[in-house]
N, C-alpha and C positions, 0 to 999 in steps of 0.2 A: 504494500500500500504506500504509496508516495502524499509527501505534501506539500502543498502549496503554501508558501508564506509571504504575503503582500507585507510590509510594512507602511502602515499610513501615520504612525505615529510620528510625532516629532521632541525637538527638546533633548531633556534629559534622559527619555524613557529610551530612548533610540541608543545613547550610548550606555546605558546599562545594559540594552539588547544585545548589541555587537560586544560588550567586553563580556557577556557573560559567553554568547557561542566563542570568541577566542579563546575563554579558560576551558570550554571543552575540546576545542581541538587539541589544546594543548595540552591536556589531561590523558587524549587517547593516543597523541602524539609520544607522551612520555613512556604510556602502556608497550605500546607497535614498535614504535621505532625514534625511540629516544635521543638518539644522535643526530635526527631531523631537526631538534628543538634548536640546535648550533647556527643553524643553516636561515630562522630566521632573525629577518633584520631588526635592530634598532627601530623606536620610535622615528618617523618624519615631524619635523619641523611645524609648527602652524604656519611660519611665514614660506615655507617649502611650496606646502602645498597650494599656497595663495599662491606663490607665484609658476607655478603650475596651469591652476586656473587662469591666471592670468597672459601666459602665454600662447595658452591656446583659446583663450575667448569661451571657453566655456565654465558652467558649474558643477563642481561633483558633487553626488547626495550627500546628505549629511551622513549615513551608513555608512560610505566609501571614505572620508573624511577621518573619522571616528578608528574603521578598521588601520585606516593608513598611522594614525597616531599613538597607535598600537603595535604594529608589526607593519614598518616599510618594507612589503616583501619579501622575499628570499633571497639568498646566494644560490646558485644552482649545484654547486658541491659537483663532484668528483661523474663525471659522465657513465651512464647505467646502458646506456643501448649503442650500440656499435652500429646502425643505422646511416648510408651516407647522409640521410638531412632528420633530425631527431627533435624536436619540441622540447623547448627549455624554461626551465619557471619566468614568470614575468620580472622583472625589480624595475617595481613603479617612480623611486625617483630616483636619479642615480644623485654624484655627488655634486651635479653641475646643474640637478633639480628640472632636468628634463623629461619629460615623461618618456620612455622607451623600451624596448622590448626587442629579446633576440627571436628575430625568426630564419628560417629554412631561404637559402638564396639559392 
């Protein structure tokens, strides 16, 4: 059975939402595969990610906000698939606070 989870709340309720699903990823994280937890990043910045928004003219939700000041992404750690073009975690802000992402060329 799957479910669907719209979030229309906002404010406070919103980042007690997202910091509580992060303690549980990170909770099943430390269960499975503990050494994952390394891999992710540091908080982003407030003013990071304003300037983020800001260079690309848009707004992120306040969810994606929230989760990003929590965990800036991942490192992608040590390559698992021998694949010539292989899918690699995102890291949403680097240190030059650009939004970017490795993909398959």
């Amino acid at each position: 059975m799957s479910r669907v989870c719209v979030v229309t709340d906002t404010g406070a309720d919103v980042d007690k939402r997202v910091a509580e699903a992060w303690a549980r990823i990170e909770a099943g994280l430390s269960r499975v595969l503990p050494a994952s937890l390394r891999q992710l990043n540091a908080p982003a910045a407030v003013q990071a990610i304003d300037a983020v928004e800001a260079a690309l003219a848009v707004s992120l939700s306040q969810d994606f906000r929230v989760s990003l000041r929590i965990h800036n992404g991942a490192d992608p750690g040590p390559a698992v698939l021998t694949a010539e073009c292989a899918p690699t975690p995102y890291m949403i802000l680097k240190k030059a606070n650009v939004l970017s992402s490795a993909l398959c060329r």
